[in-house]
N, C-alpha and C positions, 0 to 999 in steps of 0.2 A: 818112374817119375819121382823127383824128387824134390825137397824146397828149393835147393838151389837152382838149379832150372828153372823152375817157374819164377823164380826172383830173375834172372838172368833175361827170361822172355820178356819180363814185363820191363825192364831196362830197354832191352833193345827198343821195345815197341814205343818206348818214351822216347829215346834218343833217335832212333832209325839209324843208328851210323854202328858197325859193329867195334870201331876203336874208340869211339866214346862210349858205351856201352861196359867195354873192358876193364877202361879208365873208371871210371864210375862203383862200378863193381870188385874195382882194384886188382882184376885178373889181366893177365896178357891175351891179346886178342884171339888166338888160337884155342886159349881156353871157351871161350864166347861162342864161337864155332862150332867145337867141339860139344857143349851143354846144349845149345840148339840142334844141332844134327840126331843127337841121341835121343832130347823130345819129341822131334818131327816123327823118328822110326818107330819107339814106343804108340805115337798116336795114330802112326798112317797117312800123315797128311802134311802137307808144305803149307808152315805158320807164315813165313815171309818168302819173299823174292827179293832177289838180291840184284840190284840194275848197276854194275860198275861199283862206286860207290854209295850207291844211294839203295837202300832199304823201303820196302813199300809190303805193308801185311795184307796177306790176303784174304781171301772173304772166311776161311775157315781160322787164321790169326783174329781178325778181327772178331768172331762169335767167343772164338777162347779164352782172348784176354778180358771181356767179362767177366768171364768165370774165376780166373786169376786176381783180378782187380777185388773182388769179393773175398778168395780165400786171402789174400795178403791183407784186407783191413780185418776179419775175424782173427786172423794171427795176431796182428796189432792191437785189437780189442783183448783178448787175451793176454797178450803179453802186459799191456798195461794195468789189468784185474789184477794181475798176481802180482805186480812190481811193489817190491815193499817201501823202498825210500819214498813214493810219492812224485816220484820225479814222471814229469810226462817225458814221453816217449814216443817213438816212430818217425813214418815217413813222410811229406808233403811234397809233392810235385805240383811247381806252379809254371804257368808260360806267359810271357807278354811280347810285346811288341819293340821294335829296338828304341825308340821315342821312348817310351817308360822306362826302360830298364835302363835307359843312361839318365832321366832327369827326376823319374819319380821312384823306383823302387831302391835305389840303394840303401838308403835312409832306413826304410823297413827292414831288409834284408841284415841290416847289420845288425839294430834293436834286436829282430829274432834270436840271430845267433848268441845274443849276448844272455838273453833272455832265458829262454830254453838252448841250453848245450844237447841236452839228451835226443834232439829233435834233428832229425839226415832229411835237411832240407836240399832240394833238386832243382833248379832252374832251367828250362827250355827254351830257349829265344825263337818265335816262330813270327812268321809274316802276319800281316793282319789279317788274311782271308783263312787261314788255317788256324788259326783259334779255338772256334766252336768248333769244328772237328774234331781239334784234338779234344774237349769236352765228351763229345758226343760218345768219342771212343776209346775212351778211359784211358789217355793220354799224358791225362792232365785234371790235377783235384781241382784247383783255380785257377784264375786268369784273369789277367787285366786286360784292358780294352780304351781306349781310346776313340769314343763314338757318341750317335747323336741318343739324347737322353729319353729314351723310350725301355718298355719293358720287351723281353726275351721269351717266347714259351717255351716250354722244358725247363728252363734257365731261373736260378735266384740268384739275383744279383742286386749290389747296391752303389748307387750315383758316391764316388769319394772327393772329387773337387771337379768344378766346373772351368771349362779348357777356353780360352780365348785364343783366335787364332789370326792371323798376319795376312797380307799378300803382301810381299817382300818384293823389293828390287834393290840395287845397287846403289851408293848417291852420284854416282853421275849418269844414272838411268835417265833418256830423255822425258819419263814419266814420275820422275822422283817428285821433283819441283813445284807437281801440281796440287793443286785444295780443292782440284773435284776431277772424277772421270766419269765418261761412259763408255757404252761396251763396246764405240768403234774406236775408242782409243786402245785397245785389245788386240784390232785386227794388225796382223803379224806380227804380233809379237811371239816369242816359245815361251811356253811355261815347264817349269822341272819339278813335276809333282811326283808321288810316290806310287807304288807297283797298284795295278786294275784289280779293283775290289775293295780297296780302302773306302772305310767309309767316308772321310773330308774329302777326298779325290772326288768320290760319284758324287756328292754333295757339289761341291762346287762346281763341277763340270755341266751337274745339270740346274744349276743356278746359269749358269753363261749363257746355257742352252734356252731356258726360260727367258734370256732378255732377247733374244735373237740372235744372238751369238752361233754359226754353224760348226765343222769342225772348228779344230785347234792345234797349232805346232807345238810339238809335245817331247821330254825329254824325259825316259822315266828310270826314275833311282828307288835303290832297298835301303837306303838310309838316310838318315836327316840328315847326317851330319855331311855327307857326298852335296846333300840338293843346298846346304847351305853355303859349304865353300864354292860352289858353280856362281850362283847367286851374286854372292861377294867378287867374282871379278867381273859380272856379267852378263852369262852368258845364258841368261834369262830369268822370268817373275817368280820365284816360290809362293807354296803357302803352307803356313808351318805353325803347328801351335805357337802362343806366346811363350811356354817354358823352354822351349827348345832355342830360343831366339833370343832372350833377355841382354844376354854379356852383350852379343852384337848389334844391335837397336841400341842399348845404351853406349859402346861404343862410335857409335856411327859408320858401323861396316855397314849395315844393312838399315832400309827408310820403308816404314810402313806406308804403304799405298791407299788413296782414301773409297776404299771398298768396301763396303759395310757386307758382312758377314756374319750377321748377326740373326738373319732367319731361321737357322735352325740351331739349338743350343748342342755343345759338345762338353763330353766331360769323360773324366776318367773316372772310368767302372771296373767291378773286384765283380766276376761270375764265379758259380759251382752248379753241378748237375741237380736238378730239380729230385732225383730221385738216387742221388750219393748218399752214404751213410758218411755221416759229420765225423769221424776218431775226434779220439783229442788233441791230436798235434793240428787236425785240420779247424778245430774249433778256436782252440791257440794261435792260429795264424791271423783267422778272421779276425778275431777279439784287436791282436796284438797293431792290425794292419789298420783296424778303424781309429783307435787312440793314434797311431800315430800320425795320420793325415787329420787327424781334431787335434793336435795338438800342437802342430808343425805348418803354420800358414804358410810358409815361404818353404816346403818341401816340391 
């Protein structure tokens, strides 16, 4: 067993895809292959399954890369004790949601690189329901979030801007027009809300639920930006945070609906594992990521 390999595993088990993985690691995929196959038979045991394309670790991957996830920050901690320039160093794997990472993390993302060179930042773009998961399972050092403002156990995490949010129609939607509704002005309409599990989704579903509202015609999309252009010719209500929505509301593609969604607060939150050791590229991110949403109202 060797560093490589175990730097290779814990790629994979980040990525799940064996060509990103390669890519990342800057090997050709056969190489990727190849370093896994040869850990699996040194340890006895099948790290991952392989389904078509998709990658999925199994329960003895999953106990392993613990143990990985620990020797690669003691290397890190190490490597950074001796480094004489003073320059930090290492790795940060972080994961968000597609909403964040096209309206809020870019901003961040660049400041870092500019910031710390020396620091091999990693980016994961995961669904909302896989998030904590990937926390859980050393997937992932941070992660942003987009959810209602409450605390997490296991979890430290901190509230970085608070998220207002939209029901959206079209303006020539026969409910554009209106200065008030209620929930039977709902009945048939589709709504294009985002994949089961989201936290706004179950929120607002059982907010409709709560008024008497039964089911709902429902169209559901992995991306805002899909549920916004639907919206814009029609072909049903969104509800979309306000950063996702700004150019078009001020354009007049899309007319806020007068539905007060204001019962439960949402905001965008920065998590890490309640029992992760901090390095200092990880500490570095933190630091770097709270100054810039304090310093950046309109990021």
């Amino acid at each position: 067993m060797d560093l490589r390999q175990l730097k290779t595993f814990h790629t994979l088990a980040s990525t799940l895809n064996f060509s990103r993985a390669a890519e990342v690691q800057n090997y050709v995929p056969s190489t990727v292959t190849m370093q896994m196959k040869a850990l699996e038979e040194e340890l006895g045991v099948k790290l991952v399954d392989r389904l078509g394309k998709k990658v999925i670790l199994t329960d003895a991957g999953r106990s392993f890369l613990g143990y990985v996830n620990n020797i690669l920050c003691e290397l890190e901690e190490a490597r950074h004790a001796v480094k004489q320039s003073g320059e930090v160093t290492g790795t940060v794997v972080i994961s968000a949601d597609e909403t964040l990472c096209t309206y809020r993390l870019p901003a961040v993302l660049r400041r870092f690189r500019l910031r710390y060179p020396g620091i091999r930042l990693m980016f994961r773009p995961l669904a909302s329901p896989n998030l904590k998961q990937s926390l859980r399972e050393g997937g992932a050092d941070i992660i942003f979030m987009l959810d209602e403002d409450k605390g997490e156990t296991g979890y430290c995490g901190e509230k970085l801007r608070d998220e207002p949010f939209y029901v959206l129609a079209a303006p020539d939607h026969p409910l554009a027009a209106r200065s008030a509704l209620t929930i039977e002005d709902f009945n048939g309409e589709t709504f294009l809300l985002t994949e089961k599990g989201c936290s706004y989704r179950t929120f607002f579903e059982r907010s409709l639920s709560q008024k008497g509202m039964g089911g709902i015609t429902e169209l559901e999309f992995n991306s805002a930006e899909a549920i916004k252009q639907c919206a814009k010719i029609g072909m049903g209500i969104a509800i979309l945070p306000e950063m996702a929505v700004t150019a078009e509301v001020n354009r007049g593609e899309l007319v806020p609906l007068p539905w007060d969604l204001m019962a439960t607060s949402f905001a965008t939150q920065m998590f890490w594992h309640e029992e992760k050791w901090i390095s200092p590229a990880i500490e570095a991110f933190l630091g770097l990521t709270r100054d810039t949403f304090l310093k950046n109202s309109t990021l």
